[in-house]
C-alpha distance (Angstrom), angle and dihedral (degrees) to the residues before:
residue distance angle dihedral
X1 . . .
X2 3.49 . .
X3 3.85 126.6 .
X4 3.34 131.1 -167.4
X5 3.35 98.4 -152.6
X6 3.75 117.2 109.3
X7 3.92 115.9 -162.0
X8 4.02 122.1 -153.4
X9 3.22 132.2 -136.9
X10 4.04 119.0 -8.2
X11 3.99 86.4 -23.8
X12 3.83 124.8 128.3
X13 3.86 138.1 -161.4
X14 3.59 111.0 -127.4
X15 3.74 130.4 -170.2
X16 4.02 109.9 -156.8
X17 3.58 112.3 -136.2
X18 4.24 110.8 -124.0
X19 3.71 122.2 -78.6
X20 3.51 114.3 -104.8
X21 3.81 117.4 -89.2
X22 4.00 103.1 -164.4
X23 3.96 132.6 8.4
X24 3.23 137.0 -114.9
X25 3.95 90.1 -82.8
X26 3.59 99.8 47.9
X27 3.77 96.2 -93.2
X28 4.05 114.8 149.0
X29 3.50 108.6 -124.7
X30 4.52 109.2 -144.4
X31 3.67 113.8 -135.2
X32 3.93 94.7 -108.3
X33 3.66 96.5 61.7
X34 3.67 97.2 40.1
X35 4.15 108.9 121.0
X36 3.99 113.3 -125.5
X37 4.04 100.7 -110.1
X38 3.34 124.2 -110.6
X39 3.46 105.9 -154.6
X40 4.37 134.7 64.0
X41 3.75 148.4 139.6
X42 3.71 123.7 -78.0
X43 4.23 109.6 -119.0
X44 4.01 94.7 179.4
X45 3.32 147.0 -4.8
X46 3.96 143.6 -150.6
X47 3.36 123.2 -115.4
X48 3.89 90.9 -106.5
X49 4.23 127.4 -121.9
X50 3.73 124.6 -58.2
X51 3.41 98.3 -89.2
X52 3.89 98.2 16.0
X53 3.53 117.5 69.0
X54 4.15 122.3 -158.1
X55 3.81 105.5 -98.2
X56 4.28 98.3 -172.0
X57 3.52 107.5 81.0
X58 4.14 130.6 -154.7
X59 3.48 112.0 -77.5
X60 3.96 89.4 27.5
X61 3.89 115.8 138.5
X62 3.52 114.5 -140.1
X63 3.58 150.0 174.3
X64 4.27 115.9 -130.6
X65 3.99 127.9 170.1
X66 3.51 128.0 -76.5
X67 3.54 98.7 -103.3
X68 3.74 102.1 26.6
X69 4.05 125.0 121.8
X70 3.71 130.5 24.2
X71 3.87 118.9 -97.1
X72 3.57 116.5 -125.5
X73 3.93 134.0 171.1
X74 3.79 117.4 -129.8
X75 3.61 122.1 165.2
X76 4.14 92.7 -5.8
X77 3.69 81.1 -64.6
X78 3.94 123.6 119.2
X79 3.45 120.8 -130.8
X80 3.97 148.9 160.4
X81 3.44 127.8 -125.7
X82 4.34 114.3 -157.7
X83 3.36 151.2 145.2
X84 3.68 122.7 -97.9
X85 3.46 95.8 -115.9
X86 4.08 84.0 64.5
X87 3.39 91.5 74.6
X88 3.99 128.0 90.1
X89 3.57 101.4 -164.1
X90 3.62 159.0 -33.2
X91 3.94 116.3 -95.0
């Protein structure tokens, strides 16, 4: 997949993975009490800091905080938008 977004700095491009539909028990979960996942794939990355280069890499799939990134829309596609240092770690 190829996105034309282009991230500064020690940004990334992430796509979240979907919210779980059911649990483990079969249970259907309704839209308003679905949790906002926490976990995606990487679509692009910046080109890092000076002296820090980016170490996720596209296609990476990672875990980031609850709240991290900023949503955006591109393409009828959701996405997040954060900084590296958002990002837990590397699955």
């Amino acid at each position: 997949m190829s996105l034309s977004i282009k991230p500064i700095g020690d940004r990334v491009v992430v796509e979240a993975a979907p919210a779980e539909e059911k649990t483990a028990s079969g249970i259907y979960i309704p839209d308003t009490a679905k949790e906002k996942p926490q976990r995606g794939k990487v679509v692009a990355v910046g080109d890092g800091k000076k002296d820090e280069p980016v170490t996720v890499k596209v296609g990476d799939e990672v875990l980031y905080g609850k709240y991290s990134g900023t949503e955006i829309t591109y393409e009828g596609k959701e996405y997040l938008i954060m900084r590296e240092s958002d990002i837990y770690a590397i699955l």
